[in-house]
N, C-alpha and C positions, 0 to 999 in steps of 0.2 A: 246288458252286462251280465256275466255267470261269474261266480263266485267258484271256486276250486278250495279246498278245503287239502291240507297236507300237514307232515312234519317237520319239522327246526330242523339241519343235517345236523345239528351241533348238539340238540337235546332231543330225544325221541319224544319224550313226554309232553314238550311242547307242540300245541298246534297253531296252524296262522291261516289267515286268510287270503287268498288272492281273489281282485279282482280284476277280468281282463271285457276291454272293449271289443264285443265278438264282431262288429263293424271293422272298426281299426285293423284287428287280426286281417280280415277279411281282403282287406285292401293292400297289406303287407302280403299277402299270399298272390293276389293279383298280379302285380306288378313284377315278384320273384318269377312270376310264370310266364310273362312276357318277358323278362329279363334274359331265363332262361330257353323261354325260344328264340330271341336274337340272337343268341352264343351260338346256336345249332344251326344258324341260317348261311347259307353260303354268299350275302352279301358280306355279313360278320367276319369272315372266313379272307373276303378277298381284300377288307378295309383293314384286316390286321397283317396279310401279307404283302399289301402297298407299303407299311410304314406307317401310315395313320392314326391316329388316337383314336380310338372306339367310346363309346359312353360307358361299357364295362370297364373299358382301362380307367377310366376318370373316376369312375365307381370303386374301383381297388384302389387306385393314387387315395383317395380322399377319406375311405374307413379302412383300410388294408383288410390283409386276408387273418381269418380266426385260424390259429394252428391247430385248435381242439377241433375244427371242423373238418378237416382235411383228413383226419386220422379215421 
């Protein structure tokens, strides 16, 4: 675990702590990276111009897309 240390956005004065599981992160970054090599793959490519549901489309049906992310 690491600890991050910042400010409230709401009050500068105040401080907080976070902690984050750098394991967890780690496996969250994994998975995005696999994620995002199946999207680039040309199998990916030909199961979305079949018609077919892809595990990305299942993956956006199920959390949708962030709009802050896109931008």
């Amino acid at each position: 675990m690491s600890g991050f240390k910042g400010f409230s956005p709401k009050d500068e004065h105040e401080e907080f702590k976070l902690y984050v599981n750098t394991d967890e992160v780690s496996k969250l970054i994994k998975s995005y990276k696999k994620i995002k090599k199946y999207q680039k793959s040309s199998i990916h490519e030909i199961t979305k111009l079949s018609g077919k549901e892809t595990s990305v489309d299942r993956l956006i049906e199920e959390y949708g897309i962030d709009s802050e992310a896109i931008e």
